[in-house]
N, C-alpha and C positions, 0 to 999 in steps of 0.2 A: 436594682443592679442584678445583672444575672449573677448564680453560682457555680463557680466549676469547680468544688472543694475538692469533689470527686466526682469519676466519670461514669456514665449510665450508658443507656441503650433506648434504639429504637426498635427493642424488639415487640415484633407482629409480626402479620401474616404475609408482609412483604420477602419478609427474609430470617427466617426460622435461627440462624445463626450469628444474628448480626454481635449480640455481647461480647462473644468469646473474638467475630473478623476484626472487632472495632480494637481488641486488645493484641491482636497478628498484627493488625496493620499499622499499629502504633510499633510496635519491635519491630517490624520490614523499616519501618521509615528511619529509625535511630539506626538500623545496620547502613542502610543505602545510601549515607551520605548526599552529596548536592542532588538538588530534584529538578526535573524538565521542569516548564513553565507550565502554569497552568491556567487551563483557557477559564477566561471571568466569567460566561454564562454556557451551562450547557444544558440542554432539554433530557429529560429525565421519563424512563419509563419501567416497569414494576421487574422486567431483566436486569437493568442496568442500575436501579436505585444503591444495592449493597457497595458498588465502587464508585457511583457519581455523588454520593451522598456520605455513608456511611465512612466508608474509604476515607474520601477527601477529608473527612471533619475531622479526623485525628489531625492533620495538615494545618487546614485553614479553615476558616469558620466560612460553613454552607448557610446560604439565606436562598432556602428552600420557597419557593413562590407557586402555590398551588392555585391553578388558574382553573378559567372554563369558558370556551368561545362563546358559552348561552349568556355569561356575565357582563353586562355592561362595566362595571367596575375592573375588571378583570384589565380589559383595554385603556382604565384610566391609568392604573398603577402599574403594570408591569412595564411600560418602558420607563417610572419611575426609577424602578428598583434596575432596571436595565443600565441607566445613568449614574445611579448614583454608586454602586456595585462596582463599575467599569472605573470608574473615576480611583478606586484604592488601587490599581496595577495589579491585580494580583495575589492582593493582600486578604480578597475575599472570593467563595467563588456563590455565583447565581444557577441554582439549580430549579428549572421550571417544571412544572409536572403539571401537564394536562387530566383533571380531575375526570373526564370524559372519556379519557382514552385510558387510564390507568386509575379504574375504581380501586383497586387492594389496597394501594397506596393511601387513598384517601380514607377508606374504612381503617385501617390500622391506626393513624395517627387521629382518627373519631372527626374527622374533618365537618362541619355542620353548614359550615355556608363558605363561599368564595366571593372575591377572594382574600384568603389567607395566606401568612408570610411567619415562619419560623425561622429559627435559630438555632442548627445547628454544629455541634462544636462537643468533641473529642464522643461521636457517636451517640450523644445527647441532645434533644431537643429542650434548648436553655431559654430562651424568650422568643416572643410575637406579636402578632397581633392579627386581627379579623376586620380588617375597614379600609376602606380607601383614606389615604394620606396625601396630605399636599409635600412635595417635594423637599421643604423646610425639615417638615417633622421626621420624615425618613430616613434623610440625614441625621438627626438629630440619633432618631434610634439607633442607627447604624454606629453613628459616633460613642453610643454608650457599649455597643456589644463590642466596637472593638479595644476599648476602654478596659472590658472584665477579660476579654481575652488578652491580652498585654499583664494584665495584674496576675492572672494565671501564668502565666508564662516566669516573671519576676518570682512568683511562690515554688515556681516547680523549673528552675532555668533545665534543668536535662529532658523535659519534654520539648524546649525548644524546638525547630525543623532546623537543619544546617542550612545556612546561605548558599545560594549556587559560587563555585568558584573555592571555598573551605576546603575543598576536601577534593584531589583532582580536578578533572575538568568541567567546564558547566554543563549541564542537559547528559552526561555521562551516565548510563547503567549498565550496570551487567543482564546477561540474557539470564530468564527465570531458570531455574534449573530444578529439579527434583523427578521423585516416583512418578510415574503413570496414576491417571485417576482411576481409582476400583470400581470396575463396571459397575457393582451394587451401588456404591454411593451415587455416581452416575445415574443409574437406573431410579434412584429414588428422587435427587433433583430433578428428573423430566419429567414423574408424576407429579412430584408437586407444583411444576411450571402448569399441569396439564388439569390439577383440582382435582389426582386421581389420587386423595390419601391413601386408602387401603393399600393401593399396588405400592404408595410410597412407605409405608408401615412394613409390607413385606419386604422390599427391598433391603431395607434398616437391619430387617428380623435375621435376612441372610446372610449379612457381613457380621451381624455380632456372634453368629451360631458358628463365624471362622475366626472372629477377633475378639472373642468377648471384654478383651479392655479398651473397645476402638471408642476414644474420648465422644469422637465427631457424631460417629453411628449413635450413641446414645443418645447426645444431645439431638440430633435428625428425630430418631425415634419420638422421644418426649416431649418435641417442638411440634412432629405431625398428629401428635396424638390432642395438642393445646389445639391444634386449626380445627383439625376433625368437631370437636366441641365446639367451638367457638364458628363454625361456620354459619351458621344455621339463626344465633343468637339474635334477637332485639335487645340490645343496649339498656336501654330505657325501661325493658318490660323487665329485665336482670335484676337493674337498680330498684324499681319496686319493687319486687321479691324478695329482695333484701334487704329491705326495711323489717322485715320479720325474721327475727334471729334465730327462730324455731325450723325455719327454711333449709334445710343443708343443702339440699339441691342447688336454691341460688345459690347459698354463700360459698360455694364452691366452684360454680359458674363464674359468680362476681370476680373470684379470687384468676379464674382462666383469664378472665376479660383484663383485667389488672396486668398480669404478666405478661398479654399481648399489648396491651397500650406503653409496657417499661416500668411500669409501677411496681416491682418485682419486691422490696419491700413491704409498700404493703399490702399485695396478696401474701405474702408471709404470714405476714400480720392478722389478717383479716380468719386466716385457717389455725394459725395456732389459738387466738381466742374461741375458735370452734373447737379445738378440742379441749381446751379447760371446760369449759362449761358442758359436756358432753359427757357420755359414758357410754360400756357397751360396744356393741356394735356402730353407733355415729362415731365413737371417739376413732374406731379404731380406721372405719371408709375417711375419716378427716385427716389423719396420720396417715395414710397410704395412698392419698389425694395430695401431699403435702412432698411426700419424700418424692413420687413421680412428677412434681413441679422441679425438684432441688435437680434431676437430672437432666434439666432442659438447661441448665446454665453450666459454662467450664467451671471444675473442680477451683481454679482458685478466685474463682469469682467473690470480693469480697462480701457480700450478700449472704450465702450460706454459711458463713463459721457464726454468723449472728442468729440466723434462723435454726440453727444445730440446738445451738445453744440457749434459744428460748425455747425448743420445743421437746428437751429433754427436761426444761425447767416445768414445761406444760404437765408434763407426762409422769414427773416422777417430784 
């Protein structure tokens, strides 16, 4: 049975922000009252994944269907999950992503073969699987995700979503209203749309040298500085590297690679036992490798008041 004890992220290379959007979008959704309808399937690409994906899972649980026209399989199951998805009204939505057309997506979430089918739900990828399934069992899994989502809902009833018709009229929104985007911040999402980190580092560099408490700017910063590293990376050549714990290079790579997969505990984890064991000059590249991770996630992200507070336990 999946967990939704507490809520995660799909943070990578898809979307540098998603932690802190997944926790807006959850307070948009509790302000807004009754919600339009929302369409059961909709095709997904590395622009769009933060609202068709991310977005939505605060809402309703996404069953993410990561396809590929080279995959026989791919053709068996997704009008599967097509059917059986369409069949809850709404109650779930099918978000498809062509693994061909949009590789980041597939590299963030470590994608190894198609096709694959997750589960996500309040910005978290909670269950899946990698196989073609006969229509029984897909139901079957379906029926248990929305089984943990309902028992979530019962543990937590104020994350609820209001019914359409509660609260005013149904499909009713108000028009978005706020500040102008900051050309800088601007200027760094279209590098990073563009794989031009540097320029999107400078952009970051700009607005904090006029805002230096701009939450977003930092987290931008600290999230391009995790790609920049992490571009380049083999996975696998990482994980053997760090099998030797005398490695700081990997275990500090490992720990990027971790944080872009959502594993944000334990890249924590993994860096604060690097600076126990450490001294000198490692301990201190390990702690300064550790606090430029802690700025990649919102301030009340509950993740760092624990890593705070192991790694002063480390330290002192």
């Amino acid at each position: 049975m999946a967990d939704f004890s507490k809520p995660g992220s799909l943070y990578g290379a898809v979307d540098l922000g998603a932690r802190k959007q997944a926790l807006e979008a959850q307070a948009r959704r509790e302000a807004a009252g009754p919600q339009a309808a929302t369409a059961s399937v909709v095709d997904v690409t590395e622009e769009t994944f933060t609202s068709d994906v991310i977005d939505k899972s605060m809402t309703v649980p996404v069953v993410l269907d990561l396809w590929s026209p080279r995959a026989p399989g791919s053709a068996q199951l997704s009008p599967v999950l097509e059917k059986v998805v369409g069949d809850l009204g709404g109650k779930a939505v099918l978000a498809k992503v062509n693994v061909d057309a949009s590789p980041q997506i597939a590299q963030a979430l470590r994608v190894q073969a198609v096709p694959t089918v997750l589960a996500i739900f309040q910005g978290q990828a909670v269950t899946g699987f990698q196989q073609v399934l006969p229509e029984q069992e897909v139901r079957r899994w379906l029926d248990e995700l929305m089984g943990a989502v309902e028992q979530f809902y019962q543990a937590n009833p104020g994350a609820r979503p209001p019914e359409a018709g509660e609260a005013g009229q149904p499909g009713e929104q108000e028009a978005p209203s706020g500040p102008p985007a900051d050309p800088d911040m601007m200027a760094a999402e279209q590098a990073i749309d563009r794989g031009d980190f540097d320029a999107a580092m400078q952009a970051y560099q700009r607005l904090l040298a006029r805002e230096p408490g701009n939450e977003d700017a930092k987290m931008g910063l600290a999230g391009v500085g995790l790609l920049k590293r992490t571009s380049e990376a083999d996975p696998a050549d990482v994980q053997r590297r760090a099998q030797d714990l005398a490695d700081l290079d990997a275990q500090l790579l490992a720990a990027d690679l971790e944080m872009m997969s959502g594993a944000v505990d334990q890249a924590f984890e993994r860096i604060i036992a690097v600076v126990k064991r450490t001294s000198g000059d490692e301990r201190d590249k390990a702690r300064r490798h550790l606090l430029g991770l802690f700025e990649a996630l919102p301030a009340e992200d509950p993740s760092l008041a624990k890593a705070r507070r192991a790694l002063a336990s480390a330290l002192f």
